[in-house]
Structures are given as C-alpha cells and as structure tokens.
N, C-alpha and C positions, 0 to 999 in steps of 0.2 A: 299708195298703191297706184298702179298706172293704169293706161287703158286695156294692152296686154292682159294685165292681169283680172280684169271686170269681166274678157271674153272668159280666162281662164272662169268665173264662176258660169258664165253662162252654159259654159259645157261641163262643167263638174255637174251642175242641176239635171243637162242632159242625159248624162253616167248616170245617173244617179235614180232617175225616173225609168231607163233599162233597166236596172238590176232590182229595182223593185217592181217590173213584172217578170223578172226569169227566177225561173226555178231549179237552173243550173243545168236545162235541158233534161229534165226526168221524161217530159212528155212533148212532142212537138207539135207544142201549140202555137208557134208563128209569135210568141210573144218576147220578148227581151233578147238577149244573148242565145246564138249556136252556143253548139256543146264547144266548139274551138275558143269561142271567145269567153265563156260562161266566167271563169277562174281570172281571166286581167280583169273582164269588167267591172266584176262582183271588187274585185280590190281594188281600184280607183277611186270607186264610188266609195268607199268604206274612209278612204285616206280625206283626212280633215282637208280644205282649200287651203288652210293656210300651209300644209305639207307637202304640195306637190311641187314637181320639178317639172320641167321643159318637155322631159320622154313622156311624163304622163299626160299632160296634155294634147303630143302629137297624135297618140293611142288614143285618145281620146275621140279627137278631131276624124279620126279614120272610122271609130268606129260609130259615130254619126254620118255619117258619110252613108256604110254599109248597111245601117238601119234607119235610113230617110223617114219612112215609111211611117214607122213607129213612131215619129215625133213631128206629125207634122204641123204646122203652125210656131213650132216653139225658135226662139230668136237664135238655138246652136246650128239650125239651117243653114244660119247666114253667112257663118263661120269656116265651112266645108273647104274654101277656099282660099281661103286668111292666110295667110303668111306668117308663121308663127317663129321662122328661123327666116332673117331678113336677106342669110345670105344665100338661101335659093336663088336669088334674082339672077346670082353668075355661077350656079351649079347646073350640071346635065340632068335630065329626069333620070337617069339611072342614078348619079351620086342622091337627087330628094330622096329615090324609093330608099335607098342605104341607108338614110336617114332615119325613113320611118320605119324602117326594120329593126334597125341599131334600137332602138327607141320601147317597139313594143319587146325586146327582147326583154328590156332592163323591165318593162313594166309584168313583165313573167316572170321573173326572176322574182322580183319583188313580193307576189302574190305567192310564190311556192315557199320564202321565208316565211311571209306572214301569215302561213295556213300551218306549219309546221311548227311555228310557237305559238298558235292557238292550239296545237295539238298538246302539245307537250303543257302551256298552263294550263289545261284543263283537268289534265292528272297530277297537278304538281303543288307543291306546298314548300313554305319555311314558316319554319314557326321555334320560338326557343324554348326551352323542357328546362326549368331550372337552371343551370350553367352549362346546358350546353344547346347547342344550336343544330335542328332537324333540317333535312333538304329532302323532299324526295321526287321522283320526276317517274314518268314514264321510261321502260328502256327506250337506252339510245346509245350506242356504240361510242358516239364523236362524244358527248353528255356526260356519260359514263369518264371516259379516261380527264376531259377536265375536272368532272369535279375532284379526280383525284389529286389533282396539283395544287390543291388547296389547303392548307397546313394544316396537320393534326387532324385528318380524317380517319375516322372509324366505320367501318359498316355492319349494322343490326339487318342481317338475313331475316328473321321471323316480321320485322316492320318493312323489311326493303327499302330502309331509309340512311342517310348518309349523316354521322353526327361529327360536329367541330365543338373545338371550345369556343368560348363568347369570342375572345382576341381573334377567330377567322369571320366574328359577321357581319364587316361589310365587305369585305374579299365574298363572301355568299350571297351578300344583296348584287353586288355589281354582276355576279355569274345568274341569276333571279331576272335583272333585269336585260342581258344580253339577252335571254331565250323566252320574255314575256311572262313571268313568273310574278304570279303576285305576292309583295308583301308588305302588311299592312303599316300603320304610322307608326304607333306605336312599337313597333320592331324597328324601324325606322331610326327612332329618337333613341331607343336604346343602343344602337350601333355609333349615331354619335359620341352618346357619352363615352362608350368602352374605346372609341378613338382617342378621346382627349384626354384619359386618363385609362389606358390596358392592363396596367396593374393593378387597377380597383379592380379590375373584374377576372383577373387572372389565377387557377388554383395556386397555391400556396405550392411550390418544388422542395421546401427545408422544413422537415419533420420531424418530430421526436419520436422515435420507435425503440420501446422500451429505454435499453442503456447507450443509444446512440442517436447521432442527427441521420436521418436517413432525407438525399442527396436525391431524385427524380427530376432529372430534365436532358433535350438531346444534348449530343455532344457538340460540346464548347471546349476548343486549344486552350490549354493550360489546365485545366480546372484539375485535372487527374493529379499531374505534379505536383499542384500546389495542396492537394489534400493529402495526398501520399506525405508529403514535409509534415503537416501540422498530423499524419498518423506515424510518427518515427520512422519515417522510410518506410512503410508498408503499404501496399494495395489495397485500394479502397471500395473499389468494384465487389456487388456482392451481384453474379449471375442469375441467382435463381429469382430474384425479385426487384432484376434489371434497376440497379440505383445501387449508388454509393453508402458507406455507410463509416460514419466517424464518431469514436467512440465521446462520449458525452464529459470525459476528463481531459479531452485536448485545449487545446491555448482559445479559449475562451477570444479572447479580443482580438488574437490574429485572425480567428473563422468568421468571425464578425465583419472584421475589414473583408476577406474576403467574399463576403455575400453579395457586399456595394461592390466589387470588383467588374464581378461576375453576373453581375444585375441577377443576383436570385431572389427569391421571394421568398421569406419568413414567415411561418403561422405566429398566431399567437404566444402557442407554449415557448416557441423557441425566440421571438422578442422577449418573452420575459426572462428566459434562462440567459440570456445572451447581455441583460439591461439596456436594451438597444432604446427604450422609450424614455431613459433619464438620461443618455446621454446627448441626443439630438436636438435642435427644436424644430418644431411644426413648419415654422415660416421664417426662410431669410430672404434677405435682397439678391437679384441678379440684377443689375443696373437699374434701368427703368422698371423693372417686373418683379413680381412676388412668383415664389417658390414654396408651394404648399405640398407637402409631405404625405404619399399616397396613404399612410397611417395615422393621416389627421383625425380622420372620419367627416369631412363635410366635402369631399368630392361633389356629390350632387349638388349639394347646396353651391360650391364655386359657380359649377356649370351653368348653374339658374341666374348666376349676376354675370355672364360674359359679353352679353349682349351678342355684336355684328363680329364680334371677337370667338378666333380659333384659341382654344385652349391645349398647346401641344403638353407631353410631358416630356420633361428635362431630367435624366437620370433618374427615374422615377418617383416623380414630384408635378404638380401641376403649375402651370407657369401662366400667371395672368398679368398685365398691365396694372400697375398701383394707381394708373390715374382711373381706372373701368367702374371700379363703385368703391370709394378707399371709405365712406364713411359705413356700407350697407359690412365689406371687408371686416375694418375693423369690428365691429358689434359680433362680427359670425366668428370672429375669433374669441374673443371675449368668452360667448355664451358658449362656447365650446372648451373654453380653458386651456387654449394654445401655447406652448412654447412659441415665442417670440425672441429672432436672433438677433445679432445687434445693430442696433438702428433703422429695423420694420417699424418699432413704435413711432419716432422721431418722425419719418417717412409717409409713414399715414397721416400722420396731425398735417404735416408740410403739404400734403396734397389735399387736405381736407382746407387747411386753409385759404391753399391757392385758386381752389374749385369756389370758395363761397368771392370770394374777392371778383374772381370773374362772373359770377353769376349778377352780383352787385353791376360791377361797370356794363355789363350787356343790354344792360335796360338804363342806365343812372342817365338823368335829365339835366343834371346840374352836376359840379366838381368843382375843384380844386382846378382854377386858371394856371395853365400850361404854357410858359412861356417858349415859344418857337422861333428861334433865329431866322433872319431874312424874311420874316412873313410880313405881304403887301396889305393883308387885310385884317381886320378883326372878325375874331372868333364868335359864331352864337355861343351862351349859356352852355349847352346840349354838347357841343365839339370839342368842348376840352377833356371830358372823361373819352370820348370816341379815339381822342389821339392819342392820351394814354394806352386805352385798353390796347391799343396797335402797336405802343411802343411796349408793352408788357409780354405780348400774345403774337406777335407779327405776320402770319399767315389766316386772315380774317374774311368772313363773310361779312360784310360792310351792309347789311340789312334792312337798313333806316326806308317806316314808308318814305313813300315820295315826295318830293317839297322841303327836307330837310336840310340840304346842302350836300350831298354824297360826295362831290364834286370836291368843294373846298376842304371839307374834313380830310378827304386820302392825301392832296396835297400837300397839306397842313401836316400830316404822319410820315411825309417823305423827308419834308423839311427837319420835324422832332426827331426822326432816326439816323439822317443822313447818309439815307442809303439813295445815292447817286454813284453812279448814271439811272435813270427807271426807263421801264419802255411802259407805253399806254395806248392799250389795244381798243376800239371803238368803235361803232357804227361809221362807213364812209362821208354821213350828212351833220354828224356831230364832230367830224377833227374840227372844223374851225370853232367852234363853242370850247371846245377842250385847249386849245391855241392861245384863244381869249384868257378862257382862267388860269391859266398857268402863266401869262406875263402878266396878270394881275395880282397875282396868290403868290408868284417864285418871283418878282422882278430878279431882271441881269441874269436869270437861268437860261442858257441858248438850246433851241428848240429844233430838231432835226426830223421833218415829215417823210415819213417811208412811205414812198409813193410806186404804186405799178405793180403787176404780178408779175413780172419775169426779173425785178431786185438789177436789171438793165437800162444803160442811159439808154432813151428812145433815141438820140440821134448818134452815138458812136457805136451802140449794142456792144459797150465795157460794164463790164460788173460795175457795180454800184458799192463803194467801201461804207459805212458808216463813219461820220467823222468822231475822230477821238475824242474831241475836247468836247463834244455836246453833250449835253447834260439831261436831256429827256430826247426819249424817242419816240416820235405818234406814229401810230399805223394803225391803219384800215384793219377788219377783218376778213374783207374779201383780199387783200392783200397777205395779210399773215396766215391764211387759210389756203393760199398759191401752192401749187401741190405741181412741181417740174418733171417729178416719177413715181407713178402709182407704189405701195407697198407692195411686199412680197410676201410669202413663207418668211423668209432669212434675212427682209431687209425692210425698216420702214418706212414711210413717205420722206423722201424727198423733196422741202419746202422752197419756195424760192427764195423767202427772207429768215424763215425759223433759227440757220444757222451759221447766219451773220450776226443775227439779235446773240444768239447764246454765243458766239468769240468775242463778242462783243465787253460779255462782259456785266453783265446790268444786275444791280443790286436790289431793287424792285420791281415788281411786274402789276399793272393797275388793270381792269379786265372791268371795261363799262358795261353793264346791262351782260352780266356774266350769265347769267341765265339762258342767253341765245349761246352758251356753249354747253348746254344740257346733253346733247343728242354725241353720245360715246365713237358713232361711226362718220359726222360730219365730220370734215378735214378741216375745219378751224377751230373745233371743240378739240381735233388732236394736237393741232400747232397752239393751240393754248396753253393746253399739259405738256408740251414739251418746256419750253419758254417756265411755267409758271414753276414746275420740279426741279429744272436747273436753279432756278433765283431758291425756291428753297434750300437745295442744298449747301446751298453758301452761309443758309439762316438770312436770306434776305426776307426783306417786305413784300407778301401774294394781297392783292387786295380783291375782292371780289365783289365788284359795287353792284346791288340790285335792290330795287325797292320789292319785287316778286322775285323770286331767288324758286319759288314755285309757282309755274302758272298752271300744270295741271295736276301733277304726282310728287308723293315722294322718292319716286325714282330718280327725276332730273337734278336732286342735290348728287347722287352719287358721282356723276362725271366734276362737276366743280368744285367737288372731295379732293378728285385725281390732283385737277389744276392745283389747289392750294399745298400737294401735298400729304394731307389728311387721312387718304384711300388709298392701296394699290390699284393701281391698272387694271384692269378685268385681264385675268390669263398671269399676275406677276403673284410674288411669295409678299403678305406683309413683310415690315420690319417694327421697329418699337418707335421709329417715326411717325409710322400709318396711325392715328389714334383710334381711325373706324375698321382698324384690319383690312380685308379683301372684298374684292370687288364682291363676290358673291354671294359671301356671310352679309354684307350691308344689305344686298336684297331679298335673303332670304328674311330680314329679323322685319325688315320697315317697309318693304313695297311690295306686302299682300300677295304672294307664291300663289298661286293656285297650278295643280299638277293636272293639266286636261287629257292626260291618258296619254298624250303626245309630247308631253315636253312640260316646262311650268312657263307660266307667264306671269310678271310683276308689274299690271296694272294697277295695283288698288296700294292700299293701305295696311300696316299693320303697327300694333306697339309704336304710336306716335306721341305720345304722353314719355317714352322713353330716349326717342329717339330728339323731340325738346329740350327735354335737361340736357344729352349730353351736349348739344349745339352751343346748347348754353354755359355749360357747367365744363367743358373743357377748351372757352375762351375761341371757339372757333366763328360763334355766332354775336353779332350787334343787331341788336333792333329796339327800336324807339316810334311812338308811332307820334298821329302830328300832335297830342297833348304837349310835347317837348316844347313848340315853339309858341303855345295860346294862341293855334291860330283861330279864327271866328270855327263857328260851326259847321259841320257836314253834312248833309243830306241828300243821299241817294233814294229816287223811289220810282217805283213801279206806275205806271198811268194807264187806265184802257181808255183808247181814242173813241170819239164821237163818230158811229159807223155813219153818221151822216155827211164825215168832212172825208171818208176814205173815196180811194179813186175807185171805183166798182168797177171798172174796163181792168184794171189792175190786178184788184183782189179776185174777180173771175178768174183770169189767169193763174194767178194761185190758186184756188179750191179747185181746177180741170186737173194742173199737177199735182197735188195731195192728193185727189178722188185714184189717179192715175197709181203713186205709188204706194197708194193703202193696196188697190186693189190688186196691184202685182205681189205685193206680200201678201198676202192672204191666198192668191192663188199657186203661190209656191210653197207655203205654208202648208196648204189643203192635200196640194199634190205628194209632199213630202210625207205628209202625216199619210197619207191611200199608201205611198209604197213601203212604207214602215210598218203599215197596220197597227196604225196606232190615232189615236185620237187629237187634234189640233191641240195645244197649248201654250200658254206667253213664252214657257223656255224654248219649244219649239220656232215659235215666230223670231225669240229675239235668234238663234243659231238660223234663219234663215235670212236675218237680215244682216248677220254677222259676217255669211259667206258674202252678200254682194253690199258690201260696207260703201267700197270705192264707188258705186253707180250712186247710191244714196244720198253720197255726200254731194253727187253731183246736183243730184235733184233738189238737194233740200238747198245746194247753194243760190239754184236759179228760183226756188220758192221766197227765197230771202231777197233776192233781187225781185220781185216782183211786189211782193210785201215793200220793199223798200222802196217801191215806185207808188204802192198805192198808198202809202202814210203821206204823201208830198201835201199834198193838198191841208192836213190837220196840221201837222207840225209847220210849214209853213204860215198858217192863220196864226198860229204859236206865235211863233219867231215874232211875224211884225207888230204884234201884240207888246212883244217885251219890248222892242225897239222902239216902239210911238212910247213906251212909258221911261225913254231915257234908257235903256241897258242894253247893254252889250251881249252876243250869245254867242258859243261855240259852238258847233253840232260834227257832232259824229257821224261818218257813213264809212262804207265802204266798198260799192260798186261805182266803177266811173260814170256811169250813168246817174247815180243820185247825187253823187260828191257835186257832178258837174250842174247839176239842175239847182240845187241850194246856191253853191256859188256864184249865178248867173242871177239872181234872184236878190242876191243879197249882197254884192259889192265887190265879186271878183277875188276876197281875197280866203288862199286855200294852203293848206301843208298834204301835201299828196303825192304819192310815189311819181317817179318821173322827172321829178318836180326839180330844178338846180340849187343849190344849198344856199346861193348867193339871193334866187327867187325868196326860197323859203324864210330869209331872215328879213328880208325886205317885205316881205308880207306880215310875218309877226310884228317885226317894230312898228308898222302901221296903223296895226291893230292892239298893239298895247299904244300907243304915245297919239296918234288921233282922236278925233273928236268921234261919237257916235254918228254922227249925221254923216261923216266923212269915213269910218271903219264899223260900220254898224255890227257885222258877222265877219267868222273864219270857220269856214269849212274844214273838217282835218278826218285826212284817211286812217282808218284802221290799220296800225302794222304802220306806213310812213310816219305818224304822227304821237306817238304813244308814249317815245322819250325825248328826254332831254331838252323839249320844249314847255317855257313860260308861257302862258298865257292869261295874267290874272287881271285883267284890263275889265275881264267877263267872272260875274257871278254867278251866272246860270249857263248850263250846259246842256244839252240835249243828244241821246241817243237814239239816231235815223234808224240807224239797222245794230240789230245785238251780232254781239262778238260768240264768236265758240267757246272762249274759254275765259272763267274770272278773273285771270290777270290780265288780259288784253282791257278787259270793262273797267277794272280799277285803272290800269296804267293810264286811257281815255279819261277819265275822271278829273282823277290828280294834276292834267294839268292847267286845270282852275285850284288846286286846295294846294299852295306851296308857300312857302319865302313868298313875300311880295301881297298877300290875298290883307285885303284887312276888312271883307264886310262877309258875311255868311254864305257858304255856297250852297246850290241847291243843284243837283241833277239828276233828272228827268228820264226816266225808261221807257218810252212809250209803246203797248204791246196792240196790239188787235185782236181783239178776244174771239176766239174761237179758232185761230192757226195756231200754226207750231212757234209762233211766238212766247205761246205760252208756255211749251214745254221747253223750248230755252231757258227760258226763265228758270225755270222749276230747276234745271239742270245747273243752272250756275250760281245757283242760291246752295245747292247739295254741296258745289263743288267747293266753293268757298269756305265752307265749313271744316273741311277737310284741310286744306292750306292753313288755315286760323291754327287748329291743333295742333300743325306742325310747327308753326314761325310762332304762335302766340301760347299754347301751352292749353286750348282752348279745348273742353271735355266735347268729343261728338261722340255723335249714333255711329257704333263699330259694321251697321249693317251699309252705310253708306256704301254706292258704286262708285268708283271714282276715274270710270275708263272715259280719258275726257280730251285723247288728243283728238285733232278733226273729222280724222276718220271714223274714228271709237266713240266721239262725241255724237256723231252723225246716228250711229248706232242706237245711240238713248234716247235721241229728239224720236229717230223714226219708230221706235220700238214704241214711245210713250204715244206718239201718233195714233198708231195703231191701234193700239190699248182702250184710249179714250174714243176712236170709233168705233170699234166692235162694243163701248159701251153703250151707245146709244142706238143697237141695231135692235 
C-alpha cells in the first residue's frame, strides 16, 4: 500500500465519523451531512477502504473541506489540499472543478445503486423447495423482465414468487448477487454440485404412462422425425398434455439409442424396460480421465474427492482426472458395485502404483546411484533418488530445506535427462555462484549470460541474438522480468528477453528461490510462466528450486503451479495437463476464502492435510529435510535480553512510539464504535487497524529500528563473548543503521543490499577461510543475504532484529546449518520482553506452523490466522499490541 493510499484511510475515518453523526438530515442540527450530501456520504463511508476508487476519495476530500468545522483536530485537515490526481499541476481550475464533479457524480450514482439493492434484498429471498428453485423480490419492472430470461420459469401468483428447476440455480444465484440478494452456503454448494453433474439433478423427460413412453422436453431439431420413424410413420405429438407419446411395443433399442442422442433423461421404469443398466458400464476411460455414469449413484460422493478440480459433465457422465484420488475412486466403486469398462481397472492399479512410487521418492534419503553422463562432481547419498524422481516426473518443486545441494541436484537432472539447451533464472547477486557450479557440475557446457533489460548491445543498440550453440542460459530476474510494453485487454507483456528465450528453444527451465515468483501480478512471476509453460509443452524439465516454496501462505504455491505447468493461469480453461485444475478452484479448496460482504479474500488456509499429499502423491513435490545429510544439530531459541545491557535512550524511543500507536487505535477504535453505537471490541480494533495497515507497518517498522538500536549494547557483549572464546558469529539485521554499527564493531565484513557481488564473495571467503582473530563476525542483511549464501565458518548465529515472516527467519538461519556445517548449530532470537518483540515472535511461531502442514504433512490448529504478508503481518503484531495493553489497563 502506498502513501496515497494511508491518506486514503485518513479520510475514509473522516467519512466515516460524519455519517456517524447525520441522521440523513431529519433535523437540522448542524451535525454530519446537509440533506444534499446526506446519501454520497452515508455511502462512502459504508464502502470497505480496501473498495474505494479515486472519485470516492475526491468526494471525499471535498466534503472535508465543506465540513472543516466538524472535524477539527483530525489529521483529514491536512489533506484538503493534497493532490490526489497528480496531473492538476498542468490543468486549469475549471478542468480540477470537472474533475471533481465527474467524481462526486460517480460517487452518487454509486449510492442510488447501492440503496436500491438494499431495497430490493431486504424483501428478497432464494431459497430451494425440493427440486425446484424459489426467487422472490420486491416489484421492479427492469427485475421483473430479467428474471424472466432465466430458463424454465414459472410464476406462483398466490406466493409472488418466481420458480426454476435445480439446472437454473446458479443462473439465480448470479441474478441474487447482481441486485444484493442474499443466499446462503449451503444453496451455494448445492448449485455447485447440480453444475458439475445437471443430470443428477434434472426431472426425468422419458416416462412410462400407461401403454406408452411419454416424451416432455422443449423443442429439439430432429427429435419429432425420429420418433415418428420408430411410430411407423405416425405423429407423436399428443397436444392435450403437450409431450410426445410412443407406444411401448416400438424398437426397444433403436429408442434407446435415441435417448443418448438427444440427451434425454430416463426414470427408472423406463431404464428398466429399455435394460439400459446391463448393457452399459458405470465408468470408462476418456484419456487421462474417468467417465462416471450420471446412473451410478455416487455423484455426491465423486464431487467430495474432486478437490481444486472442476468436475464437468461429458455426455452426461461425470468426468474426473484418474490421477485426483485413484485409490479413495477405486474403493467408491467397488462398495457401490460399478460396472467397470475396459481397462478402468488396469488404469487405477497404474495410477495407484505410480502415486505410491512418487510419494516414496519425495521424501527417500537414500537410492539406487544414478549414473549421470558428463557429471564433474559426485553425488550426496540424498541426490540420486532427487534425479530420478526429476527424470520420472519432470516439472518439480525441488523442496529440499536448505543446505542440501538444490544447486547440484537440478544440474545433475539436466545432465540425467538431456534436456539442453536450459535457461536458469536467478537473483542478479547469485549468477556468478550459479556460473561457478555449472562449469563445475557440466564441465565443457558453454555458458551464455543474459545481461541488461533492453535484450540491446549497450554500445551498437542491435538486438542481442542468443547464440546457438550454448548450452545454458543465466539470466537475472530483473532482467527476465524487463517488461518493453505494458499488457493490454487484447495483448500481453511485452518482455525484452521472454521471447528470445522461448525462439530459442530451451528444453529446461531452472527458476532459483522460485518463491520470489509467488506474487501472479509481478512482471517476473509472469516472465516466469511464460518461459516455464513453453518448456513444458515440449515435456521438457520446469525445476522450481526453493528451500520455503512458502514463506507466508498457501496461496503463493498457486502462481509456481502456473510456472511448472501444474495450474491454469488465473482467467484460462484447465486442460488434463493442469493436475490442480484452475486458478480459482485451487484457492477456493486451500487458501482459506472468506466472503467479506465485498468480494472473498484467500489469506488463510484451508484442507492442507489434502493439499500435501497431493504435492506429494502426484510427483509435483521433493522435500527432504537436513536429517538426509547427518548434519550436527539444530537449535533455534528464543532469549529475553538482560534489560540492564539495553540502550534506554533507544528503548524510550520505542515505548513514546508504541504508547503513540496504541493510543491512535484506541482512539479510532472509540470514535468508530460512538458512530456505530455500538460498544469497542478486538474485531472492531482489529478492522480499525486493518483500514490503516500501511501507516502501521510504518510505525512498527521504525519501532523495530529502534528496538534494533537499543539491543546493540546486549548482543554486542554477546558477540565478543563468543569471539574471546574462539567462535565465529553471524548476526542478522536489517536496518542500515544496525547492519552498519555491528559491522564497524566487529571487523568490517558484511552481505548487505547495495553491496557488489564481487564485495560480497570477498567478504564471505574471508570469513569462511580466515582465522578468528582476522574474520571474527559477518554481518548479513535481511532479504540481501538470506540465499544462496555459505557461511559455515560460524556455529552460532544471532538475530539483531526479527523478520516479518518465518521464511525470511528460517532462510537467515540456514545459512550456518548446510553442506559444509560439521559441529552443532545454535541460533539465538533475542526479544526485549515487554515490546512488540514479543508479539513477533508469537506471530511467527503460529506462522510456521502452518508452512510445516503444508510442506511437512504436519497436523495444526485449523483456527490459526495466517495473514502474514508485511502489511497483514503488521496488522497481527499491532492488533496483539493492543490487546495485551488494554490488558494491563
């Protein structure tokens, strides 16, 4: 969130605290909104902060302006003036006033919608009556003729309600939610299912009355003709009871075929007259996919194993992926006594098989040595099942915590599969680390760095060709993420190297620390998935190397789904490649929906026990943790510093800021809960720290810098402590102010943004290959220093200032516990008891837990929060802030 957007709360609060003293002008008592403005303000103030647009905020700004009076003190004062459209500065004050007219027009406009489907859902229902589906609304003229467009409508005058069969009810929920119509979950999930399978829930059109089949459905081309044939040339049409009617001694198996023709539906009696249930089976193959037979009887029960998967129907049959639950499949056929057509059984064992084989290699520590052509190095223990599994599976999350080798194992699978040319996309500070192991790992492999975002010589400004004959290609991902023309509607980004790499050619795609392409709308998470879906279409090798594949959610797997292939695109159709379906179904099943009146949001968690096995279980996921390689032991812990060694000038600093933005929540909190008329509460508090997230995270970042200034003093006794006793220490910071004060203190040598790649290697080999006395400490910034950096020189580590989120703290960790470690590691958390240290803590101990379940299969508490990006993070520290003062009031 930006700055822009912080004033934006400051004036939504403003809104906000008017309309909670008008009373829409009944009486004029000088307090909130005239009667002109009564109806924008009241609706502004109603619209969530995270929903507003540009015009509601000018509206906004004006009508702060117009009622000074009313607010005075409060900081949307300051604002009156603001520049909220930058390009005033070369408009005339008649084009601004157009501006703000245009503005509050939309923000009127807006309020007469949303007062007109408050009117209408408040007389309105849906609700379903057995098999059929009720609607009723208030009259409304425009209401009224839609709902008639909606198929198979009937209208009950005596209820004044509008009835469909089941097959129109989510054509009713979509016409429900255009005009604010509520309807509940449970109708909800019922509309799903009659989507993914309409024939379960569709009346029966083919009947036996008396001595004939009696025919009810609209008119369908042919159907007339073709009955007429199978009635000797005679008319079939019976008017008085609008349906066809064919006598019961007609050609049995030609009317038969014709029912599959004509997709009619069959009751019972007439499947049995017809032996429609001994001649079919339940379930046959459609390539990769089963074909279950709307007359199976276990519909429901399919639906319930589909997972992040659409279940369409196919000729009316339900149609699922064999690989979705082939062993939960097979058993629900079984116990249900299925016909099975030929080679379903075969097909199931083959995928039951090939699911337990992957689940084995996904975690196996040991195998069967893999012998790898042209390979420079030898293999650990641990990497030869990993190359397999690659060579079996070839579009893989490469898992492994960290200190493994990720590095050499992908290499190693490029080499076992032979899929050259590859490209290998990276941090800008790791190509030459990545340079190094590949003419170590591939000798005589020629190595071609894609350098620069314009894909232009700097000195002729000619395109840049990739050369043919090389055999790997590096590139930056600020380079691969080079974006020459914004997307459109009709056309999408324009990369400056994306579509050189893909003429190119490349039969593997290797994506380091894939994780930084979590985020669907950054421009290098897209040049990723581009790059990475071409190489799979070929069936080449996607590698996706991450020792935290999650550092906050299970949402951020879903875009690295894209890259490998896995997932459609958010907005594309799966295909039977997809093995997680659509972009949407994956967030609806795993990343915790919650529907806030306004839209849903997928911060949390959901069915993660499900969403492991399949990681697991359909070959897409590797993870081994460091038990694979025996290394020494691990120990992360929590410490509270000696208030005696903190800097008090410091920590003053801090407790004036915490005293500062407890008391600002609290009194926005107060004032919120006065104009609601309603009493203060934690959900209140936290939805008021929620609207000004962005100022927060400001505040609690400069609380952590201060914090981080006054621990110098402890942890530095620390430090020379381990040093007089012979060791080595790394420590964590992250403000250049602390980074910088450690390092001046303790020998100059640091990894820290800014920082030249050629410094940064020069500083580590120092620090690994000298003596104590000569490399006693390394400083390392949070975010600069977190990958693809050794540093096992040091047994003991130390965290200056905590991270936002538990993969930043684990990434810091790990890089003492890798390849290389052979005496026990210990790392140090040190908090300051009584700040928001410790509600960090709290929060990244919760958060962890959650990651573990997903990557480790690890049972948690389903009530866990898990909204843990910076901003969202920022939200739980200040919320738990709060919480725990107003305890102690």
């Amino acid at each position: 969130m930006t700055t822009t957007d912080a004033h934006w709360g400051t004036l939504h609060e403003a809104v906000s605290i008017l309309a909670g003293a008008c009373d829409y002008a009944y009486e004029r008592d000088g307090a909130g909104f005239s009667s002109a403005d009564a109806g924008i303000g009241h609706f502004i103030a109603e619209v969530p902060l995270a929903e507003w647009i540009l015009e509601y905020v000018l509206t906004s700004q004006k009508l702060v302006r117009k009622y000074r009076r009313q607010l005075t003190g409060h900081p949307a004062l300051d604002l009156i003036n603001h520049k909220f459209v930058p390009a005033t500065d070369t408009m005339t004050d008649e084009d601004i006033e157009a501006v703000y007219i245009g503005a509050r027009e939309v923000a009127r406009r807006g309020g007469e919608i949303h007062r007109a489907r408050t009117r209408i859902a408040a007389g309105s229902s849906v609700h379903v009556d057995g098999t059929t589906v009720a609607l009723s609304f208030p009259y409304d003229e425009e209401l009224i003729e839609e709902s008639r467009a909606i198929p198979g409508r009937s209208y009950d005058r005596e209820t004044k309600a509008n009835h469909y069969p089941l097959t129109s009810l989510s054509t009713v929920i979509v016409f429900a939610d255009r005009h604010g119509i509520t309807v509940d979950d449970e109708t909800r999930t019922l509309a799903t299912a009659v989507d993914a399978n309409p024939r379960a829930y569709a009346d029966p059109n083919v009947t036996v009355d008396g001595k004939a089949f009696k025919i009810v459905c609209p008119f369908v081309d042919g159907l007339a003709p073709a009955l007429r044939t199978l009635n000797g040339n005679k008319a079939t049409w019976d008017g008085p009871s609008r349906s066809h009617r064919l006598s019961l001694t007609c050609d049995r198996g030609a009317f038969a075929a014709l029912l599959g023709k004509f997709d009619l539906i069959a009751d019972d009696d007439v499947v049995t007259l017809l032996g429609l249930e001994s001649v079919e089976p339940h379930v046959t193959l459609d390539g990769t996919a089963l074909l279950i037979a709307a007359t199976s009887g276990i519909n429901d029960a399919v639906y319930n194993l589909r997972g992040s998967h659409r279940v369409p129907t196919v000729n009316g049959a339900l149609r699922i992926g064999i690989h979705v639950a082939p062993t939960k499949l097979s058993s629900l056929f079984a116990s249900a006594e299925l016909r099975l057509g030929d080679g379903v059984a075969e097909a199931l064992r083959a995928e039951i098989d090939f699911q337990s084989k992957a689940r084995t290699s996904a975690v196996a520590k040991v195998g069967t040595a893999v012998a790898v052509p042209g390979l420079g190095v030898d293999l650990f223990a641990h990497q030869h099942p990993a190359v397999q599994h690659i060579v079996a599976h070839r579009r893989v999350i490469l898992a492994d915590e960290m200190g493994l080798g990720k590095t050499i194992t992908a290499l190693a699978a490029l080499a076992a599969t032979d899929t050259f040319p590859a490209v290998i996309a990276c941090k800008a500070d790791l190509v030459p680390n990545w340079r190094t192991e590949i003419e170590r790992t591939l000798p005589g492999r020629r190595i071609y760095h894609a350098q620069g975002t314009t894909a232009r010589d700097k000195d002729t400004g000619n395109a840049i060709v990739i050369p043919e004959d090389a055999d790997v290609v590096i590139i930056s991902f600020n380079a691969l993420g080079a974006v020459t023309e914004r997307r459109t509607k009709s056309r999408p980004d324009q990369f400056a190297w994306v579509g050189k790499i893909v003429d190119w050619k490349p039969r593997a795609f290797i994506v380091d620390e894939g994780h930084l392409g979590k985020e669907e709308s950054a421009a290098r998470s897209r040049a990723m998935a581009v790059v990475g879906r071409a190489v799979a279409a070929v069936d080449g090798v996607v590698l996706d190397l991450t020792g935290t594949p999650l550092v906050n959610r299970p949402r951020e797997l879903a875009q690295q789904l894209v890259l490998l292939g896995h997932l459609a695109a958010d907005g594309e159709t799966a295909t039977d490649a997809h093995l997680f379906g659509e972009f949407g179904g994956f967030l609806y099943r795993y990343c915790g929906p919650v529907n806030t009146g306004h839209g849903t949001t997928f911060k949390g968690h959901s069915n993660t026990a499900e969403l492991h096995d399949n990681l697991i279980n359909w070959g897409v996921f590797i993870r081994r943790d460091e038990s694979a390689l025996k290394l020494p032991s691990f120990n992360m812990r929590k410490v509270e510093l000696d208030p005696a060694l903190i800097d008090r000038s410091a920590l003053n600093d801090y407790h004036r800021a915490a005293e500062r933005m407890i008391d600002t929540i609290n009194e926005r909190t107060s004032a919120k809960a006065h104009a609601w008329g309603v009493e203060p509460t934690p959900e209140l508090t936290r939805s008021v720290i929620q609207s000004n997230k962005a100022e927060h995270l400001v505040e609690l970042n400069q609380m952590r810098r201060y914090l981080g200034v006054a621990k110098i003093p402890a942890i530095t006794a620390w430090v020379a402590e381990q040093i007089a006793a012979g060791e080595k220490v790394m420590i964590s910071a992250h403000h250049i102010e602390v980074v910088r004060r450690y390092a001046e203190r303790f020998g100059g040598l640091t990894i820290r943004g800014g920082q030249s790649a050629a410094s940064k290697d020069s500083h580590k080999h120092r620090f690994q290959n000298s003596p104590v006395e000569q490399a006693p400490a390394i400083t390392v910034s949070i975010g600069a220093g977190g990958v693809g950096h050794t540093l096992t020189a040091s047994r003991l580590g130390i965290q200056a200032e905590l991270c936002w989120t538990p993969g930043e703290l684990k990434q810091m960790a790990k890089r003492l516990h890798r390849i290389g470690q052979t005496r026990p590691v210990d790392y140090i958390v040190p908090v300051v008891p009584g700040t928001k240290d410790e509600a960090m803590w709290d929060m990244l101990v919760d958060k962890q837990r959650v990651l573990d379940a997903v990557l480790d299969g690890v049972d948690i508490d389903s009530e866990i929060d898990t909204e843990t990006e910076e901003e969202d993070a920022a939200v739980e520290v200040a919320w738990m802030m709060t919480m725990r003062a107003l305890s102690h009031i």
